[in-house]
C-alpha positions in Angstrom: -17.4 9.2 6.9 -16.3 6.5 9.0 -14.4 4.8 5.7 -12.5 8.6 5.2 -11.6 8.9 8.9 -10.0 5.0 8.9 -8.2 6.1 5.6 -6.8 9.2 7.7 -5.9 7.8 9.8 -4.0 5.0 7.8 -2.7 7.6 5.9 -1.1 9.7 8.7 0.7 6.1 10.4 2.3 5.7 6.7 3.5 9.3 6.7 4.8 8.9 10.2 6.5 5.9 8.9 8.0 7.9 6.1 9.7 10.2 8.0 13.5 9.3 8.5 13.4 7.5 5.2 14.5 11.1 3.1 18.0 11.8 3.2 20.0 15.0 2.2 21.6 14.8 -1.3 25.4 14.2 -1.3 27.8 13.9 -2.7 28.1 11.8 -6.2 29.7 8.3 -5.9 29.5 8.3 -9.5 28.2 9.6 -12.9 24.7 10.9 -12.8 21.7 10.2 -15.9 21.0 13.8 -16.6 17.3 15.0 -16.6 16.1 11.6 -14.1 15.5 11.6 -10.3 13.3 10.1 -7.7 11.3 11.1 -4.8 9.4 9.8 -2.2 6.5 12.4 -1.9 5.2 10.7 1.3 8.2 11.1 3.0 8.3 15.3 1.6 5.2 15.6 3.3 5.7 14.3 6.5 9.0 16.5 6.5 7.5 19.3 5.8 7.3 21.9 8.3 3.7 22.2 7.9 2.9 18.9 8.4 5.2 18.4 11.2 4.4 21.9 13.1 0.7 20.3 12.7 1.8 16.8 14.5 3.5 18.7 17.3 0.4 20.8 18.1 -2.8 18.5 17.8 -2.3 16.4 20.9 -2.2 20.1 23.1 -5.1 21.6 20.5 -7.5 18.3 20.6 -6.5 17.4 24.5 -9.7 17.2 25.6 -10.7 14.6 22.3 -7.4 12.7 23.2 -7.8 12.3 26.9 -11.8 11.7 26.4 -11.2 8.8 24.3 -8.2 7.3 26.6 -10.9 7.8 30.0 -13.4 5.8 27.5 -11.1 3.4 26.1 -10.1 2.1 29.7 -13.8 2.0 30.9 -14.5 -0.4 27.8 -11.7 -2.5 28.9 -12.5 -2.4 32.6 -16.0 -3.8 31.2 -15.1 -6.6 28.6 -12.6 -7.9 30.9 -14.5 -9.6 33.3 -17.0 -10.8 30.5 -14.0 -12.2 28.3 -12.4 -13.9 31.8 -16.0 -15.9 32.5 -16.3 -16.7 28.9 -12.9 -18.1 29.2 -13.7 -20.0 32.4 -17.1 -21.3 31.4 -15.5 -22.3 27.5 -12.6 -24.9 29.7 -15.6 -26.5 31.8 -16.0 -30.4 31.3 -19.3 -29.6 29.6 -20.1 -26.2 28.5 -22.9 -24.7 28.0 -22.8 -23.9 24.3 -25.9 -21.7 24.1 -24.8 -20.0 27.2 -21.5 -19.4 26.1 -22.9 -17.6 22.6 -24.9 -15.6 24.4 -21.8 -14.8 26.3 -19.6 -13.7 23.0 -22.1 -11.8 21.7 -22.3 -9.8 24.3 -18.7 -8.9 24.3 -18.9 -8.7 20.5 -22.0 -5.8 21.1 -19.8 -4.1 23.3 -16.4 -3.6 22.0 -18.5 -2.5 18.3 -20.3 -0.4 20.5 -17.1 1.4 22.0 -15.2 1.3 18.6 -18.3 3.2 17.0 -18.5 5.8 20.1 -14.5 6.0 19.8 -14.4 6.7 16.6 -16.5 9.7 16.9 -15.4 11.6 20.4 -12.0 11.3 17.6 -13.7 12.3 14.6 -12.1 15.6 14.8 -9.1 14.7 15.5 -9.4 12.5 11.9 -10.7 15.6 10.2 -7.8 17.9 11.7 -5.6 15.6 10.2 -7.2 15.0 7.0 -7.3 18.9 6.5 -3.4 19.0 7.0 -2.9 16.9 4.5 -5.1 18.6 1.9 -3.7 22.1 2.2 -0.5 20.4 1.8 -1.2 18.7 -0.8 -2.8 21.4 -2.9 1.0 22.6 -3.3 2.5 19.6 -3.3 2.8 19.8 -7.7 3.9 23.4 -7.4 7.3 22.1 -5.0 7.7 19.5 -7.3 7.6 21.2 -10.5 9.9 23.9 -8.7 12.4 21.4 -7.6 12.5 19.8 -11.0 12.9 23.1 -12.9 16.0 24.3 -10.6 17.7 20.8 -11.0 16.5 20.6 -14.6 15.0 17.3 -14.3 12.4 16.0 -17.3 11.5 12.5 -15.6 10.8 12.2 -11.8 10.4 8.8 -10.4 9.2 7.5 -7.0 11.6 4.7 -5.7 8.6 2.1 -5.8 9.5 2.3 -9.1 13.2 1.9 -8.9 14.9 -1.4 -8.5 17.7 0.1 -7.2 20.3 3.3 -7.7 23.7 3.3 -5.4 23.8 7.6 -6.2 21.9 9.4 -3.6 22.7 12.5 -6.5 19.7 11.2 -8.0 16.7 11.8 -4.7 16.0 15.3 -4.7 13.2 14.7 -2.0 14.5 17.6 0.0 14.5 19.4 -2.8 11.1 19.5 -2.7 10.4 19.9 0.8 12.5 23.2 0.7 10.1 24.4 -1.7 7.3 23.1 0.0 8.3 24.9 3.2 8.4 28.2 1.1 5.1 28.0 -0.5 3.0 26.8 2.5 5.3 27.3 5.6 2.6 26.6 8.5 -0.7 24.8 7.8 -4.4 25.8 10.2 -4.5 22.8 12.0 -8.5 23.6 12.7 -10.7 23.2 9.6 -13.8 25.6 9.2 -17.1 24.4 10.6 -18.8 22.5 7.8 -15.8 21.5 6.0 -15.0 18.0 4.6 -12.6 16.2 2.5 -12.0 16.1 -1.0 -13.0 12.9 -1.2 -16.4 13.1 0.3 -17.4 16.8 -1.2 -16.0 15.2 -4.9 -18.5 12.0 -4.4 -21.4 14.8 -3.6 -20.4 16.7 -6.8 -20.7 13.3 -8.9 -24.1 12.1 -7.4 -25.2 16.2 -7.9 -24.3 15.8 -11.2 -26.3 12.2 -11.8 -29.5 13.7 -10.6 -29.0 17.1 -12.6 -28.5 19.1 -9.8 -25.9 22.1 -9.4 -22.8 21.0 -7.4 -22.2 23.2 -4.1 -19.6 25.0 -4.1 -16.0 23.4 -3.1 -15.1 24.1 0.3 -11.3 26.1 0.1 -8.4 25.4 2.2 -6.8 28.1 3.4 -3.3 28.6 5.0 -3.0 30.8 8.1 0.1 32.2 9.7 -0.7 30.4 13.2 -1.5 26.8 13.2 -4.0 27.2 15.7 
């Protein structure tokens, strides 16, 4: 669990990131390839209104997570500080005392693993808030595509990873997408259900179900509601 909420986390930093880089389709500076485009499908997420309605509403819906971890965060520091300082101090003496001074770091080292582990979980549903964002968005992420494609008539869609380069921004239909993506799942519930997880975690129970013979539970649905609280 603590491996899905890091990759969360990671992954909502690198859809942040993506944000500005989608830019509305002008005009052509030249003749287009008919049937190709690209698309950055990180950057149609974190445009999309779901996704962005979400962002603006978790700090006020998981406030007392947020501020929790901040109070705690500061406590840890207020603690290590001293410890790190006389660490410091006793390290630059003529002659140090080297068993002292290990005794000394792993101290510091017990604590600041020991805050990182209870951080992690006062924000563990903050993680999972964002992780379930990202699911029900995704679930009809191939849907916007496959509209966007059809009413531009484009047969091969490329990321621009995969691009070297193209000087017509006729060829990104990335808002494209997130227009359609905005109609099929306009708002996103920002809360998941008690008991729910991520893909990732309920499809690695269904493959060690299914390696001891056992019936897999069944999949936990997402489920778009008009509020996003």
């Amino acid at each position: 669990m603590k491996t899905i909420l890091k990759s969360v986390a990671a992954a909502g930093l690198m859809l942040a990131a993506a944000t500005p880089a989608i830019a509305q389709a002008q005009a052509a500076a030249g003749p287009l390839v008919p049937g190709l485009a690209v698309a950055d499908l990180d950057g149609v997420v974190a445009n999309s209104h779901a996704y962005k309605t979400a962002q603006s509403q978790r700090p006020t819906t998981y406030k007392p997570q947020l501020d929790q971890a901040e109070a705690r965060r500061k406590a840890i520091v207020a603690q290590v500080t001293p410890l790190v300082e006389k660490f410091n101090k006793d390290r630059a003496a003529p002659t140090p005392n080297q068993a002292a001074l290990q005794t000394q770091a792993q101290q510091i080292q017990q604590i600041q693993q020991a805050g990182e582990q209870e951080l992690r979980q006062i924000l563990q549903p903050v993680g999972m808030s964002e992780a379930y964002v990202q699911e029900q968005i995704a679930d009809k992420l191939d849907a916007a595509v496959k509209a966007a494609m059809a009413k531009k008539k484009i047969s091969l869609l490329l990321s621009p990873q995969a691009v070297t380069a193209f000087n017509n921004n006729g060829y990104n239909i990335s808002q494209d997408i997130v227009n359609e993506l905005n109609t099929l799942i306009p708002s996103a519930t920002l809360v998941p259900p008690a008991g729910w997880e991520p893909r990732e975690v309920r499809e690695q129970r269904a493959q060690q179900q299914a390696a001891q013979g056992q019936a897999p539970a069944a999949p936990a649905t997402t489920t778009t509601q008009p509020s996003g609280r």
